[in-house]
N, C-alpha and C positions, 0 to 999 in steps of 0.2 A: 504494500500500500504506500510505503514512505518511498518508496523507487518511483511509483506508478504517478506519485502525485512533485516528485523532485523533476518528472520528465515532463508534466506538463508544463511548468514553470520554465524550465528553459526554451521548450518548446514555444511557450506562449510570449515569453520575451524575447526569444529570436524572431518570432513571425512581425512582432512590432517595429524592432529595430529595423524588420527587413519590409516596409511597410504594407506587409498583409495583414492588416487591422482586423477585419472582418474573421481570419484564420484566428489571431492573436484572442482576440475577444473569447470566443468561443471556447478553444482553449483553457483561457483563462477564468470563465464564466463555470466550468466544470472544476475546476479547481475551486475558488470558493463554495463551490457547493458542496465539495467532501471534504473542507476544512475551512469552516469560515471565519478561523481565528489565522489564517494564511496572511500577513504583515504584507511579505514580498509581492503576495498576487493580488490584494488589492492594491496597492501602490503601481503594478502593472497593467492592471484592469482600468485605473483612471485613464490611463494613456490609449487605450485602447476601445474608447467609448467617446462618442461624438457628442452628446448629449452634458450640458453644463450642468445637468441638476446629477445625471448620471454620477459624473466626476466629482463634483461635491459627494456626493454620497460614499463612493470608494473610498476618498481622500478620509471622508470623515471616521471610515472603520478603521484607516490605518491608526489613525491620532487615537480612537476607543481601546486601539490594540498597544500603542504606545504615541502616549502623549509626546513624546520629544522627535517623532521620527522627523526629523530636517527637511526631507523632501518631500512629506506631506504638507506642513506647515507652511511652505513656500510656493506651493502646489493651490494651498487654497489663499496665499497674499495673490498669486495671479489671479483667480479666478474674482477674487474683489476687488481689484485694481489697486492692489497697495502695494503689489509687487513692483521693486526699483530697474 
């Protein structure tokens, strides 16, 4: 299970990096649903969803998963426009 779910995670952040959103998402959308305490895959899955309320929402599970992660925190100054 802990292989089945480390390979969707690269999987799903390589398809992003490599911009297949749509694969990435997917992906990644399977992955928090067999571990929704997954830090990395929602911090992934922001990037991977078109949608600003979407993204807010991922962003905001990473921060419920750990309040300091840095690039959720900066993730949602852009999305308010407070990002420099």
């Amino acid at each position: 299970m802990q292989d089945q779910m480390a390979e969707l995670l690269y999987e799903g952040a390589l398809a992003l990096q490599q911009g297949q959103t749509e694969r990435a998402r997917e992906l990644l959308l399977r992955l928090v649903e067999m571990d929704e305490n997954n830090e990395d895959a929602w911090l992934w899955l922001s990037g991977a969803v078109d949608d600003v309320e979407d993204q807010r929402t991922a962003l905001e599970n990473v921060l419920a998963l750990n309040p300091q992660n840095q690039y959720a925190l900066y993730g949602l100054d852009v999305l308010e426009g407070r990002a420099q």
